[in-house]
Structures are given as structure tokens and as C-alpha cells.
PDBQT receptor file of N, H, CA, C and O in Angstrom, charges set to zero:
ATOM      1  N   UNK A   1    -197.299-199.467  45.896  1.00  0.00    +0.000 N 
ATOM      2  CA  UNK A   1    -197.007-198.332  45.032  1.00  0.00    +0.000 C 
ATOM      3  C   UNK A   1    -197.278-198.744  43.588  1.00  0.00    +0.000 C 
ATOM      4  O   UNK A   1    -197.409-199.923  43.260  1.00  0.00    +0.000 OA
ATOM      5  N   UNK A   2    -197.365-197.596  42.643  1.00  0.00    +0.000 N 
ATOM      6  H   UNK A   2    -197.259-196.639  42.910  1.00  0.00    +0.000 HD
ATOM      7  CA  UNK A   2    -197.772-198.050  41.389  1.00  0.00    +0.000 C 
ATOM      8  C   UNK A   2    -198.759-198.513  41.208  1.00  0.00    +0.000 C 
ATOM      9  O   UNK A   2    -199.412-198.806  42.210  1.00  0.00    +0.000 OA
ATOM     10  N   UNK A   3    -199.393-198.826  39.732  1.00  0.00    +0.000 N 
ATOM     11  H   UNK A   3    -198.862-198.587  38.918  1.00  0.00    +0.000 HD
ATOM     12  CA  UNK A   3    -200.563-199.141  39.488  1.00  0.00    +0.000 C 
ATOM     13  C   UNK A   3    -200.475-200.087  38.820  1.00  0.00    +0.000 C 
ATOM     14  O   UNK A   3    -199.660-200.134  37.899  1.00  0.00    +0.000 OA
ATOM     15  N   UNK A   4    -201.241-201.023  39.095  1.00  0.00    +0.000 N 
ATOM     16  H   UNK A   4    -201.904-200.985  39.843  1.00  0.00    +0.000 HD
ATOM     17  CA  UNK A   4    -202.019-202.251  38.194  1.00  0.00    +0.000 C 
ATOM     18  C   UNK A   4    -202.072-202.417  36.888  1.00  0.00    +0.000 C 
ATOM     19  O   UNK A   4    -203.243-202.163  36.610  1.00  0.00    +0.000 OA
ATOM     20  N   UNK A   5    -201.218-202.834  35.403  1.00  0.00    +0.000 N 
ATOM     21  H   UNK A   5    -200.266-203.042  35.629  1.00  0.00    +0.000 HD
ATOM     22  CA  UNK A   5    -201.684-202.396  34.303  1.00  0.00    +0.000 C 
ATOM     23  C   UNK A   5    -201.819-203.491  33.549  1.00  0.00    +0.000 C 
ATOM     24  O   UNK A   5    -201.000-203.703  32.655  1.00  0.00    +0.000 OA
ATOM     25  N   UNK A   6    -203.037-204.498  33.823  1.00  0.00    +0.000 N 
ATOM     26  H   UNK A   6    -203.702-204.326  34.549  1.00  0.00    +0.000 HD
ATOM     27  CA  UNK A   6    -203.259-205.958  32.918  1.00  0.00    +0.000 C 
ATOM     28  C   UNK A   6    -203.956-205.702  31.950  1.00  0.00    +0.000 C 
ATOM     29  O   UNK A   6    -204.593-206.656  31.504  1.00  0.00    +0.000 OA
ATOM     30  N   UNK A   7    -204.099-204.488  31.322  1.00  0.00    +0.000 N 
ATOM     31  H   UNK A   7    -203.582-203.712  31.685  1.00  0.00    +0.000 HD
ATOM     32  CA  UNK A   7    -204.275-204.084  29.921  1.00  0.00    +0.000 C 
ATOM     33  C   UNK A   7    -202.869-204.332  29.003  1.00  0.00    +0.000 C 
ATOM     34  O   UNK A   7    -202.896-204.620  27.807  1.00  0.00    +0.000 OA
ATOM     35  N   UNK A   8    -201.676-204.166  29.781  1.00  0.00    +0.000 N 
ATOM     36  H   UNK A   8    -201.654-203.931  30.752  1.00  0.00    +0.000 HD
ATOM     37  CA  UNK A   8    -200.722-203.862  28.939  1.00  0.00    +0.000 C 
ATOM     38  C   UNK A   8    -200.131-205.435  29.465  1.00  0.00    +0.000 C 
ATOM     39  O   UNK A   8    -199.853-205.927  28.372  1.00  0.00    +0.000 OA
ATOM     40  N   UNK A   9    -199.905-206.127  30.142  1.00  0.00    +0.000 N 
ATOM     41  H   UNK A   9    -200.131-205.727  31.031  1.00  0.00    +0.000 HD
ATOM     42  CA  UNK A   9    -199.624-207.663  30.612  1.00  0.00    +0.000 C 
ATOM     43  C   UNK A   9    -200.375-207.605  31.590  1.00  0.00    +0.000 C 
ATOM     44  O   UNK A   9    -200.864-206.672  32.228  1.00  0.00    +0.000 OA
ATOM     45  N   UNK A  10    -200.451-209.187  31.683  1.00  0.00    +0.000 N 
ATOM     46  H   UNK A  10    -200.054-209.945  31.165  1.00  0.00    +0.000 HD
ATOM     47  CA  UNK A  10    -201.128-209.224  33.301  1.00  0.00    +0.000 C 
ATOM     48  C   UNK A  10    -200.586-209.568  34.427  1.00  0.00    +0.000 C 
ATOM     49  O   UNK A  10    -199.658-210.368  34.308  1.00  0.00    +0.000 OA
ATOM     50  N   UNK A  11    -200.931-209.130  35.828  1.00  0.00    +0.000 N 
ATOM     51  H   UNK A  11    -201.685-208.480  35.925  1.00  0.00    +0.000 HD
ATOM     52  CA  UNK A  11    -199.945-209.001  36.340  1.00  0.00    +0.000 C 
ATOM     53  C   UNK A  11    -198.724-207.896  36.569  1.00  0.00    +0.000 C 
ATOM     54  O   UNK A  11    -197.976-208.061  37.533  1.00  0.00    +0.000 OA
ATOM     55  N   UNK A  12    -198.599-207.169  35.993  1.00  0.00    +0.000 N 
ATOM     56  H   UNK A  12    -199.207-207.036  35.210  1.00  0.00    +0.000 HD
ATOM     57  CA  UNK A  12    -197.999-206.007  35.914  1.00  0.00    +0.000 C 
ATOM     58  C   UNK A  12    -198.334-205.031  36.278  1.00  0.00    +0.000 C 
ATOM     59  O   UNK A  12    -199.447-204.625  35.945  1.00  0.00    +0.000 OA
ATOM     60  N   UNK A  13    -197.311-204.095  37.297  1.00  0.00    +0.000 N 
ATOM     61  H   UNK A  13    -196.406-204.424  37.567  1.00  0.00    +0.000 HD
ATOM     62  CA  UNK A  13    -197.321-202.784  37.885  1.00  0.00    +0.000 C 
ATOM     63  C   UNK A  13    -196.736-201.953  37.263  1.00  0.00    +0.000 C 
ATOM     64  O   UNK A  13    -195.636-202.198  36.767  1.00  0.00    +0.000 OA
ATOM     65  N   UNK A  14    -197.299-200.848  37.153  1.00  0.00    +0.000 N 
ATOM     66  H   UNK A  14    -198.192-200.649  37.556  1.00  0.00    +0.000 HD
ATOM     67  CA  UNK A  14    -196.461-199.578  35.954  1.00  0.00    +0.000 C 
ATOM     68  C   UNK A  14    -196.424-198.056  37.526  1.00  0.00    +0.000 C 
ATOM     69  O   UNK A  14    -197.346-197.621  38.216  1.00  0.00    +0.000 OA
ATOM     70  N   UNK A  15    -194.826-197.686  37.500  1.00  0.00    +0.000 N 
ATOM     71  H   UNK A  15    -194.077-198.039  36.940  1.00  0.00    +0.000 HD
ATOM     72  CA  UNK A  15    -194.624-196.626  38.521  1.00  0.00    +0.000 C 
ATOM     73  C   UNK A  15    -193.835-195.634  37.788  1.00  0.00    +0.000 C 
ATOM     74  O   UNK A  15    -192.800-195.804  37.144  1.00  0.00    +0.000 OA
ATOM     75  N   UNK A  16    -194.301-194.899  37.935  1.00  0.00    +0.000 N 
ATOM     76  H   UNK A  16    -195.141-194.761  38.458  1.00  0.00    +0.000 HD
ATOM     77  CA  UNK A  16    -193.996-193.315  36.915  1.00  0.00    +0.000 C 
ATOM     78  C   UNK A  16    -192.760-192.753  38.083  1.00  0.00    +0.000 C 
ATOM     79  O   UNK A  16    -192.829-192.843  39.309  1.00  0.00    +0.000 OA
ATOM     80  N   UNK A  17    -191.727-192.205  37.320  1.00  0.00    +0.000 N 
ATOM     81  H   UNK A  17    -191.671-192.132  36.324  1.00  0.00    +0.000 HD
ATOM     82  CA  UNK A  17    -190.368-191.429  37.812  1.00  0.00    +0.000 C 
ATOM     83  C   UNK A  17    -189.573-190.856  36.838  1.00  0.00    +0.000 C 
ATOM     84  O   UNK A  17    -188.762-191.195  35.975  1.00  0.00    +0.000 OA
ATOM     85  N   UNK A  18    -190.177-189.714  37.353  1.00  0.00    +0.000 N 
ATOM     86  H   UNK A  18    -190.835-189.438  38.054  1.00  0.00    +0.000 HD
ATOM     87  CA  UNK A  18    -189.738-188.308  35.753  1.00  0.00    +0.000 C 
ATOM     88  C   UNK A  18    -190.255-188.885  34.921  1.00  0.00    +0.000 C 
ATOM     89  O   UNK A  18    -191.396-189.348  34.928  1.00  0.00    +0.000 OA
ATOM     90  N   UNK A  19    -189.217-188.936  33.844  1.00  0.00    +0.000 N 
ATOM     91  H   UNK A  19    -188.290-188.560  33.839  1.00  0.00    +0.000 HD
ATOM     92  CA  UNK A  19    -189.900-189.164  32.251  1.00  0.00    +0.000 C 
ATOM     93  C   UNK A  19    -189.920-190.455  31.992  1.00  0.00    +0.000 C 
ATOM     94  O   UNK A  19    -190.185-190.913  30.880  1.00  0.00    +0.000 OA
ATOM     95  N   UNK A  20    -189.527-191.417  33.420  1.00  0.00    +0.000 N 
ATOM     96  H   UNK A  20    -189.312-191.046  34.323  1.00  0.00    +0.000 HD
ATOM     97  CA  UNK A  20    -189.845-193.149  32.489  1.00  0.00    +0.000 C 
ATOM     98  C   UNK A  20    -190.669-193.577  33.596  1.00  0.00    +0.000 C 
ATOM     99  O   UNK A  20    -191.020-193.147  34.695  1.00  0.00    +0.000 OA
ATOM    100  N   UNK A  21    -190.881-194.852  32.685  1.00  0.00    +0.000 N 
ATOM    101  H   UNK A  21    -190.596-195.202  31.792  1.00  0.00    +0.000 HD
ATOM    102  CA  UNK A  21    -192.113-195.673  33.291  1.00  0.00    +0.000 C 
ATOM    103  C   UNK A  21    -191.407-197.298  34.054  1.00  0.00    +0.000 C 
ATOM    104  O   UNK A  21    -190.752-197.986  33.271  1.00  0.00    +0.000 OA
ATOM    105  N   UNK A  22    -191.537-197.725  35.231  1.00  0.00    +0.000 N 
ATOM    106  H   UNK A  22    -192.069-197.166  35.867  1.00  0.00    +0.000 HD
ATOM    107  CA  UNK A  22    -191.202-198.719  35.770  1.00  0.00    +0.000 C 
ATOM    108  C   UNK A  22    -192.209-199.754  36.068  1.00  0.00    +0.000 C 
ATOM    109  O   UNK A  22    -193.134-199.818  36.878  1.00  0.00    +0.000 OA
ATOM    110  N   UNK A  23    -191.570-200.838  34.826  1.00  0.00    +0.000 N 
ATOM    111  H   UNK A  23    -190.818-200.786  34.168  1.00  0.00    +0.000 HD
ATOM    112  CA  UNK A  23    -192.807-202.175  34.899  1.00  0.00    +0.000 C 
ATOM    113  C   UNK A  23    -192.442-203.211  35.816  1.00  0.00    +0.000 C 
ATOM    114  O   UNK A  23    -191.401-203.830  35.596  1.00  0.00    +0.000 OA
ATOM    115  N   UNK A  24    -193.185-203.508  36.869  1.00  0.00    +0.000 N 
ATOM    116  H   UNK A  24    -194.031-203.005  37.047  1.00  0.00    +0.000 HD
ATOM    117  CA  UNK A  24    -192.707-204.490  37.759  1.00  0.00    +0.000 C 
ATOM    118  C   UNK A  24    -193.918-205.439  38.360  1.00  0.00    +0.000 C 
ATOM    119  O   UNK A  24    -195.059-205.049  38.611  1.00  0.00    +0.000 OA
ATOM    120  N   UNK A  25    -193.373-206.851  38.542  1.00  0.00    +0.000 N 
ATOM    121  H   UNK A  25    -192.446-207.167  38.338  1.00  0.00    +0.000 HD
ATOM    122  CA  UNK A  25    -194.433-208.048  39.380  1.00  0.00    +0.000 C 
ATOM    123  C   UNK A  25    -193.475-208.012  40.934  1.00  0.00    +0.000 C 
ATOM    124  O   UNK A  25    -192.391-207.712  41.435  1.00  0.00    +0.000 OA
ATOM    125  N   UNK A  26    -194.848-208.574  41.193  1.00  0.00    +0.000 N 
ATOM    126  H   UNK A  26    -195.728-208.818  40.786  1.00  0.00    +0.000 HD
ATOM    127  CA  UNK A  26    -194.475-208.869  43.142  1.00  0.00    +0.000 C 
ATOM    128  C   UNK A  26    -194.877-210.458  43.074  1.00  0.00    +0.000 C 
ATOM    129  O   UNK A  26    -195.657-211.137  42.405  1.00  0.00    +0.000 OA
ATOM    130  N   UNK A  27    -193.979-210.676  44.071  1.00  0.00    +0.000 N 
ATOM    131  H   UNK A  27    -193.345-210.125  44.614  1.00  0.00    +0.000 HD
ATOM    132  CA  UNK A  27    -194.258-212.021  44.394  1.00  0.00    +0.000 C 
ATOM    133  C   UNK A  27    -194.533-211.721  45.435  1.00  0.00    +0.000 C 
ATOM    134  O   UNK A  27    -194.983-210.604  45.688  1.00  0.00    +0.000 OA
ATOM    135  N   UNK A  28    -194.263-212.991  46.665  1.00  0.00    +0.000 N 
ATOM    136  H   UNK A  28    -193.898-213.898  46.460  1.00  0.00    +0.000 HD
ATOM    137  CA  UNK A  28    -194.875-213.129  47.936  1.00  0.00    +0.000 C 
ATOM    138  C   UNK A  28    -193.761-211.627  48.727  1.00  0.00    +0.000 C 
ATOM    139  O   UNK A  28    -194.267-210.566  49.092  1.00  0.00    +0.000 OA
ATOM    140  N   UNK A  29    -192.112-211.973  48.832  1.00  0.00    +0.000 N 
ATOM    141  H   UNK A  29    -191.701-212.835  48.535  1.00  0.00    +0.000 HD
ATOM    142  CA  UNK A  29    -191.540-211.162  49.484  1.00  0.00    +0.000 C 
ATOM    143  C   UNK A  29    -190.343-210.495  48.113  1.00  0.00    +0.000 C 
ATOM    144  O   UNK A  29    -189.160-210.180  48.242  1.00  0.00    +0.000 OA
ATOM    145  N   UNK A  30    -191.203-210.462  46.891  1.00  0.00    +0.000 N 
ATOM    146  H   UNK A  30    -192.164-210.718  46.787  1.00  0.00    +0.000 HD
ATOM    147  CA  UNK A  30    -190.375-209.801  46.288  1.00  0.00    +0.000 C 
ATOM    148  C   UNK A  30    -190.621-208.917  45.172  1.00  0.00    +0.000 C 
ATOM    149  O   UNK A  30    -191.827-209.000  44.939  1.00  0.00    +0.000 OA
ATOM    150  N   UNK A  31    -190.010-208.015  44.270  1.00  0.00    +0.000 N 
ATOM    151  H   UNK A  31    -189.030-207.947  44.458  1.00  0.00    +0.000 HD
ATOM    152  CA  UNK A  31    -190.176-207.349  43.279  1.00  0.00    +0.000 C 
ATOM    153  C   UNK A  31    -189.103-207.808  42.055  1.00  0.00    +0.000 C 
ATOM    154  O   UNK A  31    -187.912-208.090  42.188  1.00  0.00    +0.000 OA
ATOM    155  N   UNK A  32    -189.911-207.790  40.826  1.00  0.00    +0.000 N 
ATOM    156  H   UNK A  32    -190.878-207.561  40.718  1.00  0.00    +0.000 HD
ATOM    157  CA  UNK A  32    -189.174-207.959  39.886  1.00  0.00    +0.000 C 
ATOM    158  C   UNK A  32    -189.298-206.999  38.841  1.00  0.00    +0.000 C 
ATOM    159  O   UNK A  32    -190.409-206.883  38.324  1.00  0.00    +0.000 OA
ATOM    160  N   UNK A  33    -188.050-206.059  38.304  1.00  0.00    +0.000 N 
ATOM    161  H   UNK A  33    -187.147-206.154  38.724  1.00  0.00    +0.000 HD
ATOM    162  CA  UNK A  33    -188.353-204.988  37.580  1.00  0.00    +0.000 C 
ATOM    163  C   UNK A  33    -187.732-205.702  36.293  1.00  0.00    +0.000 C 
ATOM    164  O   UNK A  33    -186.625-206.127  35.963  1.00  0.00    +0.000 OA
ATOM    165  N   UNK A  34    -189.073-205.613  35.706  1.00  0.00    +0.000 N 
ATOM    166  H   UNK A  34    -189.973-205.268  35.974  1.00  0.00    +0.000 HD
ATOM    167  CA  UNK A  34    -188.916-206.055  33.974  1.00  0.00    +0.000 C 
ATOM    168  C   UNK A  34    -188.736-205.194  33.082  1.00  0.00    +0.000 C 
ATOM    169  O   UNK A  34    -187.982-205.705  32.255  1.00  0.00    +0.000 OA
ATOM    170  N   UNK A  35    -189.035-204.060  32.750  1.00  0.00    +0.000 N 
ATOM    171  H   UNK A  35    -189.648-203.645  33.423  1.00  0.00    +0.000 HD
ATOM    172  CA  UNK A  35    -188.490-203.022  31.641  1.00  0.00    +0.000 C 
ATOM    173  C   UNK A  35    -188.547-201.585  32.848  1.00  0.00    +0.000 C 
ATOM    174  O   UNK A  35    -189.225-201.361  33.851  1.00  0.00    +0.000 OA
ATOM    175  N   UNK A  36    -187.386-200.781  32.069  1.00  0.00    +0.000 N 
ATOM    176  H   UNK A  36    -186.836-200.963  31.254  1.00  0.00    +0.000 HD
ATOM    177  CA  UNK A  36    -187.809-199.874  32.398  1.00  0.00    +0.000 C 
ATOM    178  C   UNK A  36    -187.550-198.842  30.828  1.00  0.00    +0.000 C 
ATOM    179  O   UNK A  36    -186.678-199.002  29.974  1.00  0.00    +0.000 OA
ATOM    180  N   UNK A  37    -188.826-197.631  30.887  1.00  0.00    +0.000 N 
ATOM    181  H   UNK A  37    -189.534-197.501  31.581  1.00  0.00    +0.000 HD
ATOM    182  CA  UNK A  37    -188.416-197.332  29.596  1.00  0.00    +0.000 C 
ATOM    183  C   UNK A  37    -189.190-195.984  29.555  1.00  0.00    +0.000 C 
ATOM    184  O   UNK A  37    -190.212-195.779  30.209  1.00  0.00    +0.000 OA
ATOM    185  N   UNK A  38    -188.462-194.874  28.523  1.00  0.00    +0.000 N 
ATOM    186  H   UNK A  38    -187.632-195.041  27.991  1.00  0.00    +0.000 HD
ATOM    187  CA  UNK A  38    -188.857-193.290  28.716  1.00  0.00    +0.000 C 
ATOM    188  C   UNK A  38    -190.168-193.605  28.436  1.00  0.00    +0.000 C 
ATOM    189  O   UNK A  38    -190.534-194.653  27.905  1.00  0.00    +0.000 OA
ATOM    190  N   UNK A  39    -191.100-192.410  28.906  1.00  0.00    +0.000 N 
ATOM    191  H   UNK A  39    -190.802-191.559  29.337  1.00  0.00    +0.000 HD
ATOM    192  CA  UNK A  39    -192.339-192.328  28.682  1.00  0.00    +0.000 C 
ATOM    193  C   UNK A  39    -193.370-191.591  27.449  1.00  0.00    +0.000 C 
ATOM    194  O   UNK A  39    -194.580-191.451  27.273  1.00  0.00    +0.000 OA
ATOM    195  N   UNK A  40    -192.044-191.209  26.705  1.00  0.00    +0.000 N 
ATOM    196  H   UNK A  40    -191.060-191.322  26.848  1.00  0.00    +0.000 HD
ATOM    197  CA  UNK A  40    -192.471-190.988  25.436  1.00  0.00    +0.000 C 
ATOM    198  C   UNK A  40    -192.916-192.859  24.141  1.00  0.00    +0.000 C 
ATOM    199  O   UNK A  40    -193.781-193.032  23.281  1.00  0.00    +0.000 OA
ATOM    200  N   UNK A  41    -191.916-193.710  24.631  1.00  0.00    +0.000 N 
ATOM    201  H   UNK A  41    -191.214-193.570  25.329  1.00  0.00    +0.000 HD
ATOM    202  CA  UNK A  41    -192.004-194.549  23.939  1.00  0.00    +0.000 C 
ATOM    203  C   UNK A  41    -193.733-194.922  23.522  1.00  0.00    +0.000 C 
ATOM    204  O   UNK A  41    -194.679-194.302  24.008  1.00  0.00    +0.000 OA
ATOM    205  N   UNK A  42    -193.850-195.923  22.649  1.00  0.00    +0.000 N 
ATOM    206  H   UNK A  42    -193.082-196.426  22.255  1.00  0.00    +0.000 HD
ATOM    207  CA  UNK A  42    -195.196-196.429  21.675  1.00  0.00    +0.000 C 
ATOM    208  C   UNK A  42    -195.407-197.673  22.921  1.00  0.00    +0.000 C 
ATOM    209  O   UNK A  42    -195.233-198.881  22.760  1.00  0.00    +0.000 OA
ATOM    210  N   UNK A  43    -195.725-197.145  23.873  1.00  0.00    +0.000 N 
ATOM    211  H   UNK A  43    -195.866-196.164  24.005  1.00  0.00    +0.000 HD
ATOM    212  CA  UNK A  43    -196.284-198.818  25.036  1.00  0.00    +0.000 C 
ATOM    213  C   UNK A  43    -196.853-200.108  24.519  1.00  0.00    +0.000 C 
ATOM    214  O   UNK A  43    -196.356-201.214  24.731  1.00  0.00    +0.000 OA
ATOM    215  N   UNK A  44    -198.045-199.846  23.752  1.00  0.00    +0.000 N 
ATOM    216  H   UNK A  44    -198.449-198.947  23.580  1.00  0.00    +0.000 HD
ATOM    217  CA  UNK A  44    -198.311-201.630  22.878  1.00  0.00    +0.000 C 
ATOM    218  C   UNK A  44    -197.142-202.004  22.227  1.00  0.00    +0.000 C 
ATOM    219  O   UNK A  44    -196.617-203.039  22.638  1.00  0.00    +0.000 OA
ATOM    220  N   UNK A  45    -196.468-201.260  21.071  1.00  0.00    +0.000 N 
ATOM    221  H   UNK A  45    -196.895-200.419  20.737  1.00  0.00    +0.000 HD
ATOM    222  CA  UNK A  45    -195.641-202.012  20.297  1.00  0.00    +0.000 C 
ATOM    223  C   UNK A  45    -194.443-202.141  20.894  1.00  0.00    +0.000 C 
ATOM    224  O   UNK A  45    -193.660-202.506  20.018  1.00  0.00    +0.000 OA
ATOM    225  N   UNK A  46    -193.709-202.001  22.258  1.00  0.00    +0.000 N 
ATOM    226  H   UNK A  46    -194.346-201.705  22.971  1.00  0.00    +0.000 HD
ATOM    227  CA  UNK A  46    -192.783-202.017  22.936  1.00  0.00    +0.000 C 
ATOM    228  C   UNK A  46    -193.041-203.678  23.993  1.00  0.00    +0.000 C 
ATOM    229  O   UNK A  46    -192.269-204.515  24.459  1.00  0.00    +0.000 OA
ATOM    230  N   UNK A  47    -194.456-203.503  23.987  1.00  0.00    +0.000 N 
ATOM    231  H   UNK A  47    -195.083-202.822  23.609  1.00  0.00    +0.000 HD
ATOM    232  CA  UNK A  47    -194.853-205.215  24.449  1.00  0.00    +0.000 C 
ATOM    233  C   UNK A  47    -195.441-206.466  24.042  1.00  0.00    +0.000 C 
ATOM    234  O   UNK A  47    -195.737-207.453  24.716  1.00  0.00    +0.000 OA
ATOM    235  N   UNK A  48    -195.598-206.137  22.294  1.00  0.00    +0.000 N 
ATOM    236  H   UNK A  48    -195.357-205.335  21.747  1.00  0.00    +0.000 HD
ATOM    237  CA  UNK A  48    -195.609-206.981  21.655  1.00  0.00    +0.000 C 
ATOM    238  C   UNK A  48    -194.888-207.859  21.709  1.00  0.00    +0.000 C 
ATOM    239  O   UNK A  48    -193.983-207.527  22.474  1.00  0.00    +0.000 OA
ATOM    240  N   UNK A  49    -194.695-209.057  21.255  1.00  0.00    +0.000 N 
ATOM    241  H   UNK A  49    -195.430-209.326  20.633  1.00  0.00    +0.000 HD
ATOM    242  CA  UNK A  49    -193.699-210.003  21.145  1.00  0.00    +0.000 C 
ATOM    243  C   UNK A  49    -192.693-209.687  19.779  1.00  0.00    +0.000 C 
ATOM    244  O   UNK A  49    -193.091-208.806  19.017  1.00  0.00    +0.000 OA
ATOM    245  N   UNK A  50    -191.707-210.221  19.530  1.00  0.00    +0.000 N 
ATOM    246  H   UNK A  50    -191.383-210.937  20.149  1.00  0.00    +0.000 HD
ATOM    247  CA  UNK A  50    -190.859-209.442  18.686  1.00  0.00    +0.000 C 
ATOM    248  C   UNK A  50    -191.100-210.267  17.313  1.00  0.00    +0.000 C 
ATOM    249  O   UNK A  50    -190.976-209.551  16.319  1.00  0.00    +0.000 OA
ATOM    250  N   UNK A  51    -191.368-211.407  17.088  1.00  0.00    +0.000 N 
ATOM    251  H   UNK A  51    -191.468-211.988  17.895  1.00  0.00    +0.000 HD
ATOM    252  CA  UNK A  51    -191.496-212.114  16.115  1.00  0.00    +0.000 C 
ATOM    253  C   UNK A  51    -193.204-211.292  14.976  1.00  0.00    +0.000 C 
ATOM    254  O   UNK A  51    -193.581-211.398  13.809  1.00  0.00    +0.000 OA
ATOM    255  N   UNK A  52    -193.701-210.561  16.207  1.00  0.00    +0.000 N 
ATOM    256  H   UNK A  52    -193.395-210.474  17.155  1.00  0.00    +0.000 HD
ATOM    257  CA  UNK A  52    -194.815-209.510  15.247  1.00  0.00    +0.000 C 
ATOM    258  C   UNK A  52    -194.821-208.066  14.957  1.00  0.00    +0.000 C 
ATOM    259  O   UNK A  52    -195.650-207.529  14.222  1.00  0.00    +0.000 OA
ATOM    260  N   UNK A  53    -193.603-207.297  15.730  1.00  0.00    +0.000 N 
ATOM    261  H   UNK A  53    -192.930-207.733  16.327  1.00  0.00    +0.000 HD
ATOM    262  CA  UNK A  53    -193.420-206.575  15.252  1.00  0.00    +0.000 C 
ATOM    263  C   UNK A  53    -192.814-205.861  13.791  1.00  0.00    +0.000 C 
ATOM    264  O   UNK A  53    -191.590-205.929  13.672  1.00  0.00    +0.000 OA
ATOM    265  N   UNK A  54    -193.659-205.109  12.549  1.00  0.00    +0.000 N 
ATOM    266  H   UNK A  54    -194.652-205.054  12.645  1.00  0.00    +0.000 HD
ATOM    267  CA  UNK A  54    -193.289-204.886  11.571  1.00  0.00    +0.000 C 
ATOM    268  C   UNK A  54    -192.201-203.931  11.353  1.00  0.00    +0.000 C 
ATOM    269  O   UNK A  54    -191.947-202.949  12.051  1.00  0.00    +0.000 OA
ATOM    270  N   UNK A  55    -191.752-204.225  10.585  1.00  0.00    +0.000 N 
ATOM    271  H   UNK A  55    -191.958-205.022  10.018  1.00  0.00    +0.000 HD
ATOM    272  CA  UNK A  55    -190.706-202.441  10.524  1.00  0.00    +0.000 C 
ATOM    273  C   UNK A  55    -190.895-201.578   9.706  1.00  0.00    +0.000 C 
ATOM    274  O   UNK A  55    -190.230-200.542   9.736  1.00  0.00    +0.000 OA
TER     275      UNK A  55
């Protein structure tokens, strides 16, 4: 399920439900859900690293 998104990390699955977006890796027998977050949010600057984000 979900899609592939190594534009945005690599390695990463992005699965749409309502208005947010669910980022998750698979391992061999598992899932790991790393953000989950509305789908209005700014996606690059939400996965930047934080030490480059400006304010």
C-alpha cells in the first residue's frame, strides 16, 4: 500500500487518509510510521533538517 516517495527521503512510503499524509519504511516483517501530518502542510520544509530551517 502507499507509494514510494525518495524524492522526499529515501526509502519512504507516503499513504493518504482524509486530510493527512502517512510516512512510513518497511523492513523485512515490519512497518515503521515516522510522521504523520495534515496534507495541507509545506512537505520539503517539514523534512528538512531543523538546524536549516529559517524563520
Amino acid at each position: 500500500m502507499g507509494r514510494q516517495r525518495d524524492d522526499i527521503l529515501p526509502g519512504v512510503f507516503l499513504f493518504p487518509y482524509k486530510k493527512h499524509l502517512i510516512f512510513y519504511d518497511t523492513h523485512d516483517d515490519s512497518v515503521t510510521i515516522l510522521h504523520v501530518v495534515h496534507g495541507a502542510r509545506n512537505l520539503p520544509d517539514f523534512f528538512q533538517p531543523e538546524d536549516t530551517i529559517t524563520a
